[in-house]
VOLO-143831 format. One line per field, with one value per atom (N, C-alpha, C): residue in three letters; atom name; x, y, z. Coordinates in steps of 0.001 Angstrom, whole numbers. Layout:
BEGIN
code = ALA ...
site = CA ...
east = X ...
north = Y ...
up = Z ...
***
This chain:
BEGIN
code = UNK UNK UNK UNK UNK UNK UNK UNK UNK UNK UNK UNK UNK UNK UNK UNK UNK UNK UNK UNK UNK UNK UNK UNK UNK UNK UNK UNK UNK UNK UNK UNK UNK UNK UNK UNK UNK UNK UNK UNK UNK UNK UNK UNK UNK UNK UNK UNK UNK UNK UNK UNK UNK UNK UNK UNK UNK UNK UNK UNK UNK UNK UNK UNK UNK UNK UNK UNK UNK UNK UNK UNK UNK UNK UNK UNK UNK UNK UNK UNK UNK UNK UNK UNK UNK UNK UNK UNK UNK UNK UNK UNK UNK UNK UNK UNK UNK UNK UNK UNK UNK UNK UNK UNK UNK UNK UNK UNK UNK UNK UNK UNK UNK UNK UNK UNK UNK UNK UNK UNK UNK UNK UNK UNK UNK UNK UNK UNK UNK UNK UNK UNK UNK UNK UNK UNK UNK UNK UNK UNK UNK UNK UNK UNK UNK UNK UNK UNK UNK UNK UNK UNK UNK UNK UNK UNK UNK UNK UNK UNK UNK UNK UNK UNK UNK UNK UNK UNK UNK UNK UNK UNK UNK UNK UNK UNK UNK UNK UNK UNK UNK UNK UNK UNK UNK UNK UNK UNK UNK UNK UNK UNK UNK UNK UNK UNK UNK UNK UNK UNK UNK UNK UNK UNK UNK UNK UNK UNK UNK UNK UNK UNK UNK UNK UNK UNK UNK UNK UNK UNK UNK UNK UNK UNK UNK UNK UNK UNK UNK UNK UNK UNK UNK UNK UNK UNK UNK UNK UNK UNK UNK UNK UNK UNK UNK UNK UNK UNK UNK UNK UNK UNK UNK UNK UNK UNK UNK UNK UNK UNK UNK UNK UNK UNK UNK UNK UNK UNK UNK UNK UNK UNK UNK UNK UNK UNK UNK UNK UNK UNK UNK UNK UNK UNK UNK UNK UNK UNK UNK UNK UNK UNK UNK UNK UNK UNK UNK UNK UNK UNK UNK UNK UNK UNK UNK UNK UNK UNK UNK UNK UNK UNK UNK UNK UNK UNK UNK UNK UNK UNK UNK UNK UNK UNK UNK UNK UNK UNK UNK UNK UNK UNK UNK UNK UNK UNK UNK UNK UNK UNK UNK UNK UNK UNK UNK UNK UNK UNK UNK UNK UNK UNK UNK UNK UNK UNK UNK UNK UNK UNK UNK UNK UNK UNK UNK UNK UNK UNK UNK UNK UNK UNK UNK UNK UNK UNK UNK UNK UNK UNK UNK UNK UNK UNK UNK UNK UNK UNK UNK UNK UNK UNK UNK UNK UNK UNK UNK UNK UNK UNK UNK UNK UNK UNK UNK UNK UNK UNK UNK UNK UNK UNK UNK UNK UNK UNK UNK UNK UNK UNK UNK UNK UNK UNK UNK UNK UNK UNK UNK UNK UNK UNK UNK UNK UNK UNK UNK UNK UNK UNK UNK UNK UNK UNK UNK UNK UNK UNK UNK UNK UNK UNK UNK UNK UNK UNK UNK UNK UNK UNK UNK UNK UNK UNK UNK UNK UNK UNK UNK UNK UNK UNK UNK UNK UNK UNK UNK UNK UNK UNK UNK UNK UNK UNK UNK UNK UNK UNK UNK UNK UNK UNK UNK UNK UNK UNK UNK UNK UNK UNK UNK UNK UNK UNK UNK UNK UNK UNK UNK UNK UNK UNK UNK UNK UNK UNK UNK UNK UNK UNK UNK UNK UNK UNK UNK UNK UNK UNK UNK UNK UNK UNK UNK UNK UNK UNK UNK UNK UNK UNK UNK UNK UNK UNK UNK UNK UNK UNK UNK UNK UNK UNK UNK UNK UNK UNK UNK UNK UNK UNK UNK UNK UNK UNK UNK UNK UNK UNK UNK UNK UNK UNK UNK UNK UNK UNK UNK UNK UNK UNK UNK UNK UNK UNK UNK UNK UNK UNK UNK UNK UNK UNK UNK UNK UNK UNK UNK UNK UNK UNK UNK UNK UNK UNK UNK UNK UNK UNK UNK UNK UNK UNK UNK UNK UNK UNK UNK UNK UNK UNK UNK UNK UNK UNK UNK UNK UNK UNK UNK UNK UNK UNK UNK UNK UNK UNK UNK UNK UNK UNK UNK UNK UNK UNK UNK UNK UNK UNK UNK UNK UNK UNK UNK UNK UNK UNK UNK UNK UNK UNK UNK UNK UNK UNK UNK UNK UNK UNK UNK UNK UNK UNK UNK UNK UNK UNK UNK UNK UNK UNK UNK UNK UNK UNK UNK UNK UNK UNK UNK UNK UNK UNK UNK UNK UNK UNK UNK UNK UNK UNK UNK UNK UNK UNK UNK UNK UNK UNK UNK UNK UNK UNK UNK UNK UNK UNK UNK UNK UNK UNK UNK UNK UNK UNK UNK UNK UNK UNK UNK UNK UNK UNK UNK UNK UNK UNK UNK UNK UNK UNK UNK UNK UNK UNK UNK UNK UNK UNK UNK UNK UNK UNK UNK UNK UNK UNK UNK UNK UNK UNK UNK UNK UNK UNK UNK UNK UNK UNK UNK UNK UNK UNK UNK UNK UNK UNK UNK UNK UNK UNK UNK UNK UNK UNK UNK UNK UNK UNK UNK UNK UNK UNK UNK UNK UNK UNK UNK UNK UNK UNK UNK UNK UNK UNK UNK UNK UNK UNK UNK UNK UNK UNK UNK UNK UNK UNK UNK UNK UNK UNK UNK UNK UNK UNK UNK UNK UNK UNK UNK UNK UNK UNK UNK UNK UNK UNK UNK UNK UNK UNK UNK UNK UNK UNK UNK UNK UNK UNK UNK UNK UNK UNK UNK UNK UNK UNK UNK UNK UNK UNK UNK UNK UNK UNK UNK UNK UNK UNK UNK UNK UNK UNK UNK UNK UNK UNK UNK UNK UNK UNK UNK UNK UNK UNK UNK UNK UNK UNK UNK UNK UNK UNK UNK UNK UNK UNK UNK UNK UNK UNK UNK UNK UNK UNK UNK UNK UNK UNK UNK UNK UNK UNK UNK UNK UNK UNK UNK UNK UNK UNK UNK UNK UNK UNK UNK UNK UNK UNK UNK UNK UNK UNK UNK UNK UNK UNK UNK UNK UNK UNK UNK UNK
site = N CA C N CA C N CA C N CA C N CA C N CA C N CA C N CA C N CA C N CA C N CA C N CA C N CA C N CA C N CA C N CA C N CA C N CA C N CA C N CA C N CA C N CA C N CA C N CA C N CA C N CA C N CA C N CA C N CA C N CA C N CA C N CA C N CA C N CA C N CA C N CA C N CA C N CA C N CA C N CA C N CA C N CA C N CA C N CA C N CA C N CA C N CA C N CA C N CA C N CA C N CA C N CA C N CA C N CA C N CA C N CA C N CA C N CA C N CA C N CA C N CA C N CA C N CA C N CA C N CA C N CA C N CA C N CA C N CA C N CA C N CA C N CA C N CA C N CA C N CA C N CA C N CA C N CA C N CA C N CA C N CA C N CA C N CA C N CA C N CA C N CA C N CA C N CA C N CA C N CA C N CA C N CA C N CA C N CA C N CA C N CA C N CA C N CA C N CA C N CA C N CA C N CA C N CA C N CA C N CA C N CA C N CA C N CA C N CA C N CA C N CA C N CA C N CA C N CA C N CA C N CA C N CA C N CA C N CA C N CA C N CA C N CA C N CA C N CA C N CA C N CA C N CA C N CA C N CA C N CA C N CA C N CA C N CA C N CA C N CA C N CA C N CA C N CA C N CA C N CA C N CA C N CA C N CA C N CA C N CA C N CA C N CA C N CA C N CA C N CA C N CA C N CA C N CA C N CA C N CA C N CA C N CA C N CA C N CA C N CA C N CA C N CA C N CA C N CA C N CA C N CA C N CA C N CA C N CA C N CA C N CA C N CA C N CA C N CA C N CA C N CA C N CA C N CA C N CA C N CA C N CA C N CA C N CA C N CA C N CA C N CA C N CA C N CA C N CA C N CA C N CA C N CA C N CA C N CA C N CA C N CA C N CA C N CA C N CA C N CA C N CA C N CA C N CA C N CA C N CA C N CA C N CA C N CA C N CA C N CA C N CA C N CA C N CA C N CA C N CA C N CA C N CA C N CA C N CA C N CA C N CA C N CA C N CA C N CA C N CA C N CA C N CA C N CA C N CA C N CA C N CA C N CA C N CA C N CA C N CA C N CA C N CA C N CA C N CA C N CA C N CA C N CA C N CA C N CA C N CA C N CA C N CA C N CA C N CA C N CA C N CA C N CA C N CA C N CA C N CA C N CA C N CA C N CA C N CA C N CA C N CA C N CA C N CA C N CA C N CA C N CA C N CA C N CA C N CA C N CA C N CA C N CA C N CA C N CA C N CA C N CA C N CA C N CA C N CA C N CA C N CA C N CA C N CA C N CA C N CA C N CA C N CA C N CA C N CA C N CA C N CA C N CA C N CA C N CA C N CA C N CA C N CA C N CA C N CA C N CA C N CA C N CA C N CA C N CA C N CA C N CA C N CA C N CA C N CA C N CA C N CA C N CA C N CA C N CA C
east = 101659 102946 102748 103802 103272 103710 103163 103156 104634 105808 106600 107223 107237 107825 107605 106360 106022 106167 106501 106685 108161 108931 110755 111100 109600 110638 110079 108644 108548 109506 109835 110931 112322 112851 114278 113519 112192 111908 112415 111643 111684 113550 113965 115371 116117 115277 116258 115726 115156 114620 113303 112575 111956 110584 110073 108486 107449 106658 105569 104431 104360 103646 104556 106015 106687 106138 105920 106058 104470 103630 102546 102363 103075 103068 103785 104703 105206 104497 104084 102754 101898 101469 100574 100892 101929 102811 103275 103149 103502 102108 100842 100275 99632 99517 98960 99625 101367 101830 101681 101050 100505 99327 98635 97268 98049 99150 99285 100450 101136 101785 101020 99632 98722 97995 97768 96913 98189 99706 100408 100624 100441 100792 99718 98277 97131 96556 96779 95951 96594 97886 98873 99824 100341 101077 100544 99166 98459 97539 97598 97899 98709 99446 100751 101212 100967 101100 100478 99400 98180 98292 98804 99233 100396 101249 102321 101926 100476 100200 99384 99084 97845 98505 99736 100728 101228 100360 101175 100086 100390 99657 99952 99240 99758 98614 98697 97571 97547 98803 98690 99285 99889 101108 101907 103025 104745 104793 105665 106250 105669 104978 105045 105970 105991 107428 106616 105239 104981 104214 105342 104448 103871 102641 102158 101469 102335 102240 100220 100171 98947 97609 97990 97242 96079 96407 94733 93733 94249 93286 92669 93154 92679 91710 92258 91119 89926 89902 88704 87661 88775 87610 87133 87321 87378 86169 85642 85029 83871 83057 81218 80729 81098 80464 80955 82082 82744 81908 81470 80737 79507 78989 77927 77613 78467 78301 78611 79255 79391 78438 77010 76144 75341 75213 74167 74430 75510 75869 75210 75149 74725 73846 72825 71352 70982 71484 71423 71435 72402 72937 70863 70978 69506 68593 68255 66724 67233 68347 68652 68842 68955 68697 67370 66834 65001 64110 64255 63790 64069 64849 65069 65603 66097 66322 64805 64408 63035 62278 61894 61175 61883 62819 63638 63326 63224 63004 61419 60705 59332 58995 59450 59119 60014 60817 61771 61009 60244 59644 58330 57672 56429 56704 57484 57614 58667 58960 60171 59825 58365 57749 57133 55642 54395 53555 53996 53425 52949 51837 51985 52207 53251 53900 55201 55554 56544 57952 57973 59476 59301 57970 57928 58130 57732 58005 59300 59989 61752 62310 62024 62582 62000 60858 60775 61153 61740 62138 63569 63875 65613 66026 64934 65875 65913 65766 66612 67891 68172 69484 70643 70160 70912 71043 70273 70666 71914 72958 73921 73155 74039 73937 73660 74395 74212 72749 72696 70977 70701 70346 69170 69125 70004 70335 69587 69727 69144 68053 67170 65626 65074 65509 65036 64959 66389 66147 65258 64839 63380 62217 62318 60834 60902 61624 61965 61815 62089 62047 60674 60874 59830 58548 59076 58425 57351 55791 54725 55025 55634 55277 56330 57408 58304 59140 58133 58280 57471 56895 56024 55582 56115 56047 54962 55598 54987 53512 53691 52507 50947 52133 50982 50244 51360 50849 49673 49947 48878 47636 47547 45906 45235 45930 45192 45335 43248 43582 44041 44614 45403 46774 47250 48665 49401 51231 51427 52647 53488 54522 55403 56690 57624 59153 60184 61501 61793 61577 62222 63456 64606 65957 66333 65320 66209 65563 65149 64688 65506 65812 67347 66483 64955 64410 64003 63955 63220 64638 65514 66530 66897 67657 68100 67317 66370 64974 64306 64561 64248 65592 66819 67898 67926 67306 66775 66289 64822 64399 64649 65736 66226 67048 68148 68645 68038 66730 65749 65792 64635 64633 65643 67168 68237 68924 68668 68945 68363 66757 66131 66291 66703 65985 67450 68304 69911 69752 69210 69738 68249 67052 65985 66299 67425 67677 68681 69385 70134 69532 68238 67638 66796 66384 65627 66933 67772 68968 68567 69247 69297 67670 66660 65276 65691 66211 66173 66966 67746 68293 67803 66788 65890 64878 65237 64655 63051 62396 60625 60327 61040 60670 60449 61481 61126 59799 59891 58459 56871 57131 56171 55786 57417 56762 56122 56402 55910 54218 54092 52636 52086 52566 52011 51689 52760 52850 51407 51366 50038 50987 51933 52273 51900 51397 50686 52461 51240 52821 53423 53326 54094 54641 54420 55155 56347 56067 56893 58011 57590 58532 59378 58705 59406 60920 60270 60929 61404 61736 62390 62778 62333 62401 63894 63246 64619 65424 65643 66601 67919 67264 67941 68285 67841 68420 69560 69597 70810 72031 72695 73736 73988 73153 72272 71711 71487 70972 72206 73016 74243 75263 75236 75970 75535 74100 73090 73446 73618 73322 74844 76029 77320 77323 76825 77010 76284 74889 74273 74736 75718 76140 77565 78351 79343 78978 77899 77333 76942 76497 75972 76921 78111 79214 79780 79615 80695 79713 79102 77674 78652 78354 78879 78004 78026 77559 75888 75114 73633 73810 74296 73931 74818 75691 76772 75728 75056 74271 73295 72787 71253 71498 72485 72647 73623 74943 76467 76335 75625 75547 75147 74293 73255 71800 71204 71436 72367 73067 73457 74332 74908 74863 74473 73106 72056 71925 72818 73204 74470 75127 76799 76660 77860 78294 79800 80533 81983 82414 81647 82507 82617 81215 81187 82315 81904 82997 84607 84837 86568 86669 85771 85641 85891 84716 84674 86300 86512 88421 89448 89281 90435 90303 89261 89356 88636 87628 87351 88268 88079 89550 90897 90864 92929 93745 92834 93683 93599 94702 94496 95239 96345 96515 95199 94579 93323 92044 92322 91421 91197 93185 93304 93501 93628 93630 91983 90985 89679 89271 89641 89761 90148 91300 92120 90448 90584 89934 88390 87712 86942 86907 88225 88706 88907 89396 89481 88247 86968 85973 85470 85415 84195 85373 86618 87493 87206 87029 86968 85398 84663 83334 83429 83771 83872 84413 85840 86256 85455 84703 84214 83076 82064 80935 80986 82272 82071 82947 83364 83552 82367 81583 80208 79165 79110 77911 78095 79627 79825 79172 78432 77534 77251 77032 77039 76085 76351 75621 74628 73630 72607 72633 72400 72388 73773 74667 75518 77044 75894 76627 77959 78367 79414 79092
north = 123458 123864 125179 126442 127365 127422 128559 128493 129140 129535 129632 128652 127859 126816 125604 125456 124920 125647 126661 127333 127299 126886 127311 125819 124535 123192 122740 123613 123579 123832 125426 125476 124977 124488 123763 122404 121972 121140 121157 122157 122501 123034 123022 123635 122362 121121 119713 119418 119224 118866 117707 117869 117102 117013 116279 116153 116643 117256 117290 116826 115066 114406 114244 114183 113762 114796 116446 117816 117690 117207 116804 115985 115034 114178 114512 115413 116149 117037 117681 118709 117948 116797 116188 115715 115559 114861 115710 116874 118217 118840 118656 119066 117948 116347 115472 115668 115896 115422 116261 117489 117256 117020 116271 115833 114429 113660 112432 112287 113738 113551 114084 114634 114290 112860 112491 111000 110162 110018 109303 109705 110928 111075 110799 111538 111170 109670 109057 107771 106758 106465 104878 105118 106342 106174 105422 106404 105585 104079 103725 102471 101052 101878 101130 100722 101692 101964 100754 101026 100626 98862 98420 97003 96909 97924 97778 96790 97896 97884 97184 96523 95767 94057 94042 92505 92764 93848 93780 93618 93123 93247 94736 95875 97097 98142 98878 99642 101030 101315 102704 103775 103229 104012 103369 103964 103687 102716 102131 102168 100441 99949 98628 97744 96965 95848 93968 93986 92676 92323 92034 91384 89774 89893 88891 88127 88502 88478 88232 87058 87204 86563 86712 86180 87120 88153 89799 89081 88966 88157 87226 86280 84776 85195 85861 85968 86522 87901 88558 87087 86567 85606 84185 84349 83324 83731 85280 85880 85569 85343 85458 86470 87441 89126 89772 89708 89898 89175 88170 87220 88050 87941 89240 90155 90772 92183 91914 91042 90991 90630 90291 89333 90555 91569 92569 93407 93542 94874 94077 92787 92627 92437 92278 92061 93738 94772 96196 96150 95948 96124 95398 94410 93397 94422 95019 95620 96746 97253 98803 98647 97519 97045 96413 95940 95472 96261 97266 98506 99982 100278 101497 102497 101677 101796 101954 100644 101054 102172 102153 103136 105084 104853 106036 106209 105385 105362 105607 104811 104963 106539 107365 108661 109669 109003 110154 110230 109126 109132 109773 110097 110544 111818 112165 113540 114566 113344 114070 114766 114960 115372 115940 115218 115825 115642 115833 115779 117227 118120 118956 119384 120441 120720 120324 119765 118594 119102 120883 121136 121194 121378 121276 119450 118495 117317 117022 117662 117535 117841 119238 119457 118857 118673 117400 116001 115936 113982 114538 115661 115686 116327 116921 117702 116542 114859 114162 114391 114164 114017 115254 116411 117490 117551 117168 117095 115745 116349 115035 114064 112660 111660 111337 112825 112426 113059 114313 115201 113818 113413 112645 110995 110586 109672 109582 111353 111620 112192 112807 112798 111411 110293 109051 108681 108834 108313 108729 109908 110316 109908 109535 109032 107348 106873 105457 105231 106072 106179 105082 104211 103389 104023 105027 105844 106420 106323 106721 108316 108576 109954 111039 110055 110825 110382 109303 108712 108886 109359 109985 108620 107903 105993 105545 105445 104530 105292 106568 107536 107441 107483 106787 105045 104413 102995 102551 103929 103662 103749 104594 104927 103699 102512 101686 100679 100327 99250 97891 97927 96341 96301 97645 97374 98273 97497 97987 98905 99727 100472 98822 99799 98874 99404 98405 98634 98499 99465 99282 98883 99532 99706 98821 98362 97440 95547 95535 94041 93687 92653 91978 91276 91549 91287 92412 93934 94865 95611 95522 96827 96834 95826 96088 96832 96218 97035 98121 98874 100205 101085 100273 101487 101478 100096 100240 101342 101502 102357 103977 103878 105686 105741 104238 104774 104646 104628 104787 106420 106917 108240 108859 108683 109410 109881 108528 108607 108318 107636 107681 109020 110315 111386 111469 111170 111572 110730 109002 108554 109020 109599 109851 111206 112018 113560 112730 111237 110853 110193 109895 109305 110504 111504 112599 113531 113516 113786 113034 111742 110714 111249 111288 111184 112500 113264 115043 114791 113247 113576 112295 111719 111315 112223 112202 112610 112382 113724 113687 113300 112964 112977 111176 110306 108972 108231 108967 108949 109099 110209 110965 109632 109109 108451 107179 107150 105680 105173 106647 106770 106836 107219 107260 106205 105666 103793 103027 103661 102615 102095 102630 102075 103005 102090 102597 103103 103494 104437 103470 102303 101053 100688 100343 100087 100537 102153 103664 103158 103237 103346 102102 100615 99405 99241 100085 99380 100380 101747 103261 103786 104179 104633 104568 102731 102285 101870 101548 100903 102191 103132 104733 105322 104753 105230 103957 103256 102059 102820 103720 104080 104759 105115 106099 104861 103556 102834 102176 101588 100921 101856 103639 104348 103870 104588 104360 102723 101840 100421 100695 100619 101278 101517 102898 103834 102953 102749 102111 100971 100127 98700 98995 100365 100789 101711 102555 103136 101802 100888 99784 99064 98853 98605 98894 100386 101230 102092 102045 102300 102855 103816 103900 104685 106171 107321 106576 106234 105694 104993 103832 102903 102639 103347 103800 104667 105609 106530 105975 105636 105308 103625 102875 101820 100970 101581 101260 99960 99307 97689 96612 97422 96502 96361 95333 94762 93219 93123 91974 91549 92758 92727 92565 92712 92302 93185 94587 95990 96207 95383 95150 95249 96361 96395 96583 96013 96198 97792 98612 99976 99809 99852 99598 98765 97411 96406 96827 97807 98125 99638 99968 101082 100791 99651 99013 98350 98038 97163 98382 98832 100243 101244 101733 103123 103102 101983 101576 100906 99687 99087 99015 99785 100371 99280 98392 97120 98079 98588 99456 98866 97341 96526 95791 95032 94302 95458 96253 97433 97696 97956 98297 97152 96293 95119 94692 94954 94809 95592 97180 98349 98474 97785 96783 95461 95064 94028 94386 95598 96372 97195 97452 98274 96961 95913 94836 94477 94409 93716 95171 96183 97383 97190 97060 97120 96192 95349 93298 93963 94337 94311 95496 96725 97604 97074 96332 96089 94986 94027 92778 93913 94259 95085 95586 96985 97620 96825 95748 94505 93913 93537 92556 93628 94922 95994 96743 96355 97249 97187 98380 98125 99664 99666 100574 101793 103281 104083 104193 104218 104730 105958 106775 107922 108974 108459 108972 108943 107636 107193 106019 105769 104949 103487
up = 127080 126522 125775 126018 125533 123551 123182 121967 121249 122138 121507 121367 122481 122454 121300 121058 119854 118019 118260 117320 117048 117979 118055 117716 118029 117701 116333 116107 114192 113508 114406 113520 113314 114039 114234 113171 113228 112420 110902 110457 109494 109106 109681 109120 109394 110067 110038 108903 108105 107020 107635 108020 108352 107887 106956 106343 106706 106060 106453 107422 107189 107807 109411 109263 110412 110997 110944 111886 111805 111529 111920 113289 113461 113917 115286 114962 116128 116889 116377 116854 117762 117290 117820 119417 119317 120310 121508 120792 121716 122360 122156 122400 123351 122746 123970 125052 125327 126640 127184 127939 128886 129755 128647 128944 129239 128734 128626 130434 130579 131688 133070 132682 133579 134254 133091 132894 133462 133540 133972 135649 135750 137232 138353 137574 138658 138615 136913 137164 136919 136239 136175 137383 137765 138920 140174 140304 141325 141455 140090 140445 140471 139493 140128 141695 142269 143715 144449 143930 144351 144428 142962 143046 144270 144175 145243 146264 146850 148665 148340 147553 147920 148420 147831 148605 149620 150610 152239 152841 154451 154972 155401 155461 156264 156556 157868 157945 157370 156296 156363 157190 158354 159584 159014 158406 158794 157362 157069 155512 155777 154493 154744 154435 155267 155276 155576 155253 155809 154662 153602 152180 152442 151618 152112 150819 149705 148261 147702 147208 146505 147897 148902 150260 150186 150272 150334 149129 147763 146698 146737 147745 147694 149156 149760 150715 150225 149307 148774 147935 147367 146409 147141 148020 149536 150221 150754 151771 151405 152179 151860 152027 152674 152197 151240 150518 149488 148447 148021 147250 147443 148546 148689 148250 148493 148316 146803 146044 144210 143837 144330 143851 144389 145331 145632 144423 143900 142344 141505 141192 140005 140330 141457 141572 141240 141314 141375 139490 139464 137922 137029 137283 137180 136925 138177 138366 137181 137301 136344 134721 134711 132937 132979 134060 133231 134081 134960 135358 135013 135704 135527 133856 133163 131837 130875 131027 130681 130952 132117 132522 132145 132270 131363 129855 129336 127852 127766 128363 127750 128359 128987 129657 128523 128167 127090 126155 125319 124497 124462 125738 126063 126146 126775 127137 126479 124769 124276 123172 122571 121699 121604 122126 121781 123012 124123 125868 125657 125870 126343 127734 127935 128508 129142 128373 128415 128906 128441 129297 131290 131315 132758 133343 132646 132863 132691 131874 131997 133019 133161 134550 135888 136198 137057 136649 135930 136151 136569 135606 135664 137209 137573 139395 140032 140468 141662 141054 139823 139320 139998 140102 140347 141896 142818 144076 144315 145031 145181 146268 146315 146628 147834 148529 150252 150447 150087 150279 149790 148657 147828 149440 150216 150923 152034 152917 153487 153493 152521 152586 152414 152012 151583 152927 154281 155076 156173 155584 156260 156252 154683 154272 154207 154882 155486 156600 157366 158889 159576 159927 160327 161478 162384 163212 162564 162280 161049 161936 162877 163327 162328 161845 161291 159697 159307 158188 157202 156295 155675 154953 153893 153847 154999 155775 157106 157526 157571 157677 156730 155603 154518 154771 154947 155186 156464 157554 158605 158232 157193 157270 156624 155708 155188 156766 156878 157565 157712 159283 158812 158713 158155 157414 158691 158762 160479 159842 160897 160091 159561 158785 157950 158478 159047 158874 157568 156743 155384 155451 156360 156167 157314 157685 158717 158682 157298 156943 156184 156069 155165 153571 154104 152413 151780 152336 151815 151392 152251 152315 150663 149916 148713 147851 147999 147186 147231 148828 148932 148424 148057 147580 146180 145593 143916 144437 144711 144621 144591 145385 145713 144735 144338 142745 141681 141437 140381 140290 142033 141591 141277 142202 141585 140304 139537 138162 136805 136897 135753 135089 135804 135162 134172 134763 133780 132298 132531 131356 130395 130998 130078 129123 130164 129015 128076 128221 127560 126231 126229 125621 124539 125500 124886 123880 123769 123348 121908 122027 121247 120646 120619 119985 119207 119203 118776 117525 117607 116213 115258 115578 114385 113731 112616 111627 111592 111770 112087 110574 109193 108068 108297 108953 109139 109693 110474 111487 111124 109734 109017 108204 107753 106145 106742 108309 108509 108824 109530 110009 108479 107729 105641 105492 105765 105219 106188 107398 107865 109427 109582 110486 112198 113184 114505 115439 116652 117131 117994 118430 118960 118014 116744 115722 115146 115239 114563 115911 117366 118562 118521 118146 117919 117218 115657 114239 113985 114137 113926 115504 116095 117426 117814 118676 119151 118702 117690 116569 116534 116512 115596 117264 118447 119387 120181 119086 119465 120292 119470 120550 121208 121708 122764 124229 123235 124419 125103 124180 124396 125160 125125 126056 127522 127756 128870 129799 128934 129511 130154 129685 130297 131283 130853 132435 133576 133546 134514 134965 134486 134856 135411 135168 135896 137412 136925 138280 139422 138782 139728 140508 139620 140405 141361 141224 141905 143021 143036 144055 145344 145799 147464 148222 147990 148944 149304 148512 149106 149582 149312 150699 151849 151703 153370 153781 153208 154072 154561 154214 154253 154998 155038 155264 156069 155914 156026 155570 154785 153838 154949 156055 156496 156542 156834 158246 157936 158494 158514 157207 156783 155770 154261 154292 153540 152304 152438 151320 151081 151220 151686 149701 149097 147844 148153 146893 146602 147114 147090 147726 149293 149495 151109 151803 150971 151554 151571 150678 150532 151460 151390 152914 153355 154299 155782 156152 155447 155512 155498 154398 154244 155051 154990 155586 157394 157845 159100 160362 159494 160045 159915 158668 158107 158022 157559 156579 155192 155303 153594 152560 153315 151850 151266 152168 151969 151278 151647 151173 149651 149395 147917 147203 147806 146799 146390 147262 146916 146007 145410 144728 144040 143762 142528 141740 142317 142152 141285 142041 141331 140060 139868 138654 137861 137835 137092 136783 137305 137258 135819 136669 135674 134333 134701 133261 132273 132479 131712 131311 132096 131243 130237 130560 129971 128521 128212 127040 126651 127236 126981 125954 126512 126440 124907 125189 124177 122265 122818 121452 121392 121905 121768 120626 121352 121167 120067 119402 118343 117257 116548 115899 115580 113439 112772 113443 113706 113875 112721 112351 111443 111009 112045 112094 111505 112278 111768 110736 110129 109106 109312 110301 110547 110763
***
């Protein structure tokens, strides 16, 4: 909104007699909407919509007319690849809170201080992060490639004797576990600058008085460390349990959520329906269904976790 315009309804303010705090309050109001008549057009319109089409049956050609009210829902919580594929996110979600989190933290801490050379170790943990999802998808599916002539994995595995190549991506017990893996490298390096962040604003005077006191550096990292990087950890755990959810570009690439469905996640699965087969009520009602799920935890989450900053006084 431009600034005369806000300047011409201060002033009509002010000549209605109108308070202080009220033309405060107006201001305020003038300046959210159009951040607020953005936020209504790109993201409650569309899903409003979204509940619309999700009670038809319809493919997306021609206007739908074949409501089929709450039938798309009861089927999603009905399906066994749907159940699947909800039980492959949280097996994902699993490994990324007692793996990959860890292993982020204990490297922030190593390399957030006193590593020498430690800005070159930043920037190697942090570059998978900067290549997107599809590159990062497809070099993985190179170095998966079961062919030892063209799999660098499998290449390696020949030379020990005994050991034969591996369908990584095409075993229904390995596959989940080789895309942990590619979302390890993809993103340990993001939540460790998140962590190395968080370490920059404890105070080296805490740390000082503790090693004074007699205390060892498992101790200092135990009882100061992580404590003072509480909400730093509680952001991190978030993001990673919403990224896990919402998972798509890796394992459509690298997978399309097989074999047998054995990598099958909630995105894939509302692809494969919506946008494959152009059931796009059944689609968005599964997409619906996903936004309900990351939403309920999201508010569940951030009421459970609430808890005084230290640091910054609150």
């Amino acid at each position: 909104m431009d600034i005369p315009v806000i300047r011409s309804v201060m002033k009509s303010g002010r000549s209605s007699g109108l308070s202080h705090k009220s033309k405060e309050i107006l201001t305020i109001i003038l300046f959210l909407l159009p951040a607020v008549a953005l936020f209504c057009v790109f993201i409650v319109w569309p899903i409003i919509r979204s509940i619309y089409f999700s009670t038809f049956d319809w493919n997306g050609l021609g206007p739908a007319v074949k409501n089929v009210g709450i039938d798309n829902y009861k089927r999603i919580l009905t399906d066994k690849i749907f159940l699947k594929s909800l039980g492959n996110g949280l097996l994902i979600v699993l490994f990324s809170l007692t793996l990959q989190l860890p292993i982020s933290l204990a490297l922030a801490i190593m390399v957030g201080r006193d590593l020498p050379g430690r800005a070159f170790f930043r920037t190697i943990f942090f570059l998978p992060y900067v290549l997107s999802e599809v590159i990062t998808a497809i070099i993985w599916l190179g170095l998966f490639n079961p062919d030892p002539d063209r799999g660098l994995i499998n290449a390696i595995l020949m030379l020990i004797p005994g050991v034969k190549a591996q369908a990584f991506l095409g075993d229904t017990h390995m596959v989940l576990g080789c895309i942990f893996v590619v979302l390890t490298w993809k993103y340990f390096g993001l939540h460790m600058l998140l962590y190395m962040a968080g370490l920059q604003n404890i105070p080296r005077e805490l740390e000082e008085a503790a090693l004074i006191d007699g205390a060892n550096r498992w101790q200092m990292v135990r009882y100061i460390t992580i404590p003072l990087l509480g909400p730093t950890i509680r952001t991190t755990i978030q993001l990673s349990v919403l990224g896990s959810l919402t998972q798509f570009p890796l394992v459509w690439i690298m997978t399309k959520g097989g074999p047998v469905n054995a990598s099958e996640v909630m995105a894939t699965y509302m692809y494969r329906y919506g946008f494959i087969r152009f059931w796009l009520g059944y689609g968005t009602a599964v997409a619906l269904v996903m936004l309900l799920i990351c939403l309920v935890f999201s508010i569940a989450y951030l009421r459970l976790v609430r808890q005084p900053d230290y640091l910054g006084g609150m």
